[in-house]
FIKE-172641 format. One record per residue (C-alpha): residue number from 0; residue in three letters; chain; x, y, z. Coordinates in Angstrom, 3 decimals, padded with zeros to 6 digits, always signed. Each point is the difference from the previous one (the first is absolute). Layout:
# residues N
> NUM  Ala  A  X  Y  Z $
...
//
This chain:
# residues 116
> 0  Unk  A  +032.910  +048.839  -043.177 $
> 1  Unk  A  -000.590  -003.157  +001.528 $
> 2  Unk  A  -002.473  -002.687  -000.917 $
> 3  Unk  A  -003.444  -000.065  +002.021 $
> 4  Unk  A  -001.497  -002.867  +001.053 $
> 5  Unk  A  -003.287  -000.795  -001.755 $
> 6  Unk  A  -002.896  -001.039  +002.240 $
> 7  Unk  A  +000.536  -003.490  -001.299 $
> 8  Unk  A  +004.078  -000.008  +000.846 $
> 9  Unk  A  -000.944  +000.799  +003.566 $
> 10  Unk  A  -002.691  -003.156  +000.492 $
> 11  Unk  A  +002.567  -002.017  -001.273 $
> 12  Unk  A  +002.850  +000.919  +002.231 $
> 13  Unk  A  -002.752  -000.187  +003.393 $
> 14  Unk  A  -000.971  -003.392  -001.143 $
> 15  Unk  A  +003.107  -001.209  -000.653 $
> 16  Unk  A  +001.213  +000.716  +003.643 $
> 17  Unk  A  -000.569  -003.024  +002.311 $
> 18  Unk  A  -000.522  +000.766  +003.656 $
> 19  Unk  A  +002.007  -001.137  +002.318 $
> 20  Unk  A  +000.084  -003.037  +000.748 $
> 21  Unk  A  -001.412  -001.112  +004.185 $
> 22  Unk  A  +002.471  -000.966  +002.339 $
> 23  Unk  A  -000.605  -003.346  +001.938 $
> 24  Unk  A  -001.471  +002.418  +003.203 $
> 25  Unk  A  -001.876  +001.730  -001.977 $
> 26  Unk  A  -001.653  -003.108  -001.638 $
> 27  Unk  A  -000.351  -001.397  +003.825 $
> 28  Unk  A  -001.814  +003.528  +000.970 $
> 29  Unk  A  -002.428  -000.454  -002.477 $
> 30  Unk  A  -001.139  -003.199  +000.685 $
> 31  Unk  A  -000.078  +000.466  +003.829 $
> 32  Unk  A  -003.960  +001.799  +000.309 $
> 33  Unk  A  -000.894  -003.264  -002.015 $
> 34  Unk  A  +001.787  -002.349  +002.229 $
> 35  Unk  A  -000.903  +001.865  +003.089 $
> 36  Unk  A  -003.829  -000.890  -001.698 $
> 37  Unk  A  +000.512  -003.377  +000.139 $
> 38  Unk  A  +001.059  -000.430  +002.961 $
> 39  Unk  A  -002.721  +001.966  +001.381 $
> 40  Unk  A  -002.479  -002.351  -001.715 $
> 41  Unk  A  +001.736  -003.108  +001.127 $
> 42  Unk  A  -000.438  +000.866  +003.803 $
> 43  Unk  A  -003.084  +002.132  +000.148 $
> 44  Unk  A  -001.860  -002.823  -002.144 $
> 45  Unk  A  +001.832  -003.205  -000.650 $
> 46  Unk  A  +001.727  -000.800  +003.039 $
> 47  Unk  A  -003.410  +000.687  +002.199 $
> 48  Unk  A  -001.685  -002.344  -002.503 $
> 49  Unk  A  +002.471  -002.887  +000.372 $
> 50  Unk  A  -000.429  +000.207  +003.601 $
> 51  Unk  A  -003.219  -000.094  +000.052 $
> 52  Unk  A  +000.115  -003.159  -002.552 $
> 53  Unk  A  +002.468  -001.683  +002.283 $
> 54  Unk  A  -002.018  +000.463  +003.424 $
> 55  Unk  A  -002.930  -001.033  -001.698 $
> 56  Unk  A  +001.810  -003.208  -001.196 $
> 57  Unk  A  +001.212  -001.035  +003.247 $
> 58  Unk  A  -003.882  +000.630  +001.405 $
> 59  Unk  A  -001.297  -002.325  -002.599 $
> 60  Unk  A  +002.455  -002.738  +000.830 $
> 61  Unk  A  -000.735  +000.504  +004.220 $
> 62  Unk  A  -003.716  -000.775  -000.805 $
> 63  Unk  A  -001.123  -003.185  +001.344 $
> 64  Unk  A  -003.387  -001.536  +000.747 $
> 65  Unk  A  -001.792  +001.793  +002.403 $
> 66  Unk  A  +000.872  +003.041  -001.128 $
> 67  Unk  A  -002.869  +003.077  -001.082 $
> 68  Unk  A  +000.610  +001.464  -002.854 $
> 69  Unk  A  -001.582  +002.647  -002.501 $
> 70  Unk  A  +000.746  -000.681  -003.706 $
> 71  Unk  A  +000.132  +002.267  -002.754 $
> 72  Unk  A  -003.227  -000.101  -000.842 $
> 73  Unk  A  -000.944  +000.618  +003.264 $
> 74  Unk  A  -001.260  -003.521  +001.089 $
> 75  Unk  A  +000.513  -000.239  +004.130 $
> 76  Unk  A  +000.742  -003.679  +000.593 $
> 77  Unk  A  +002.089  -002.418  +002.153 $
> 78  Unk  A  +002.528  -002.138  -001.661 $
> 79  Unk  A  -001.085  -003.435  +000.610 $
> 80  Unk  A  +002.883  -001.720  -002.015 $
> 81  Unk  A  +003.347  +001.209  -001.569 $
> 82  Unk  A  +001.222  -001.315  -003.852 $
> 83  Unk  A  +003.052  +000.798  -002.025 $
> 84  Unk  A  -001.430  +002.535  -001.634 $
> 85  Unk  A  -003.545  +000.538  +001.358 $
> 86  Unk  A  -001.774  +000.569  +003.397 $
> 87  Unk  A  -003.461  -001.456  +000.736 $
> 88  Unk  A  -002.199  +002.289  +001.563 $
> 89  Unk  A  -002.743  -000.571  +002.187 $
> 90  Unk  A  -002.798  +002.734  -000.643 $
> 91  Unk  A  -002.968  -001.151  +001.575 $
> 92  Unk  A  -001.878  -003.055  +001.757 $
> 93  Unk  A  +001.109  -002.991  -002.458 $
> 94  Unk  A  +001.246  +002.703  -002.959 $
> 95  Unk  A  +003.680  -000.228  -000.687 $
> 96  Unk  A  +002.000  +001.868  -003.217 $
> 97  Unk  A  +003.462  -000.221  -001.335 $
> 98  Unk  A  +001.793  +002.762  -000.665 $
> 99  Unk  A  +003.581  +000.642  -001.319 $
> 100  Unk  A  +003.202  +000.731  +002.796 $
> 101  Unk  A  +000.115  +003.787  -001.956 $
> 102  Unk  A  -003.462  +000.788  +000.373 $
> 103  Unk  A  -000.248  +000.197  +003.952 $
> 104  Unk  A  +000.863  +003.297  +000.395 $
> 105  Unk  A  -000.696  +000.732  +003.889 $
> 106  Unk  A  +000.419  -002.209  +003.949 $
> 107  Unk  A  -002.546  +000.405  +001.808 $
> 108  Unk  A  +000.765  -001.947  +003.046 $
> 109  Unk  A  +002.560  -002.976  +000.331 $
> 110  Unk  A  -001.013  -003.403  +001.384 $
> 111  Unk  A  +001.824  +000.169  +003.130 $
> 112  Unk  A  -000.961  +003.447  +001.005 $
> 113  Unk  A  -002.530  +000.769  +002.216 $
> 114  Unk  A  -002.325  +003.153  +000.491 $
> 115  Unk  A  +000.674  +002.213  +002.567 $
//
């Protein structure tokens, strides 16, 4: 009669087989939904973003004096004079502030245009 395996035997023998080891498309098909995600994240939120950083750059540098702006903080004022890194901003009769380049968030009008 021939020997049975024990319960023990036949845990030993599953865990002793190694599966198969993934080929190099296989390995490329699993990584694929998370590369796909990536992707997906890169041009739904960080290429919009950069944009957005870049046309806002190039507004900041077209400011000159003249020019209405609205800050962050929601101060309305006209630029009265333009710094390396600040603007001076006329706010009222004989009340001027300086703010930082970042912080003016919104043109309102430009000096040379007119109202229609």
């Amino acid at each position: 009669m021939p020997k049975m395996l024990t319960l023990n035997d036949a845990a030993t023998v599953f865990l002793a087989q190694q599966p198969p080891a993934p080929s190099t498309g296989q390995a490329l098909l699993q990584f694929l939904p998370m590369l796909l995600l990536i992707g997906g994240f890169y041009f739904l939120f960080i290429a919009p973003q950069m944009k957005k950083q870049k046309e806002h750059k190039k507004m900041l540098a077209e400011l000159k004096t003249g020019d209405e702006v609205i800050t962050g903080g929601g101060i309305f004022g006209t630029i009265t004079n333009v710094k390396e890194d600040r603007f001076v901003v006329r706010i009222a009769d004989n009340t001027k502030i300086e703010v930082t380049k970042d912080s003016v968030q919104v043109v309102l009008k430009k000096s040379g245009d007119e109202k229609k």
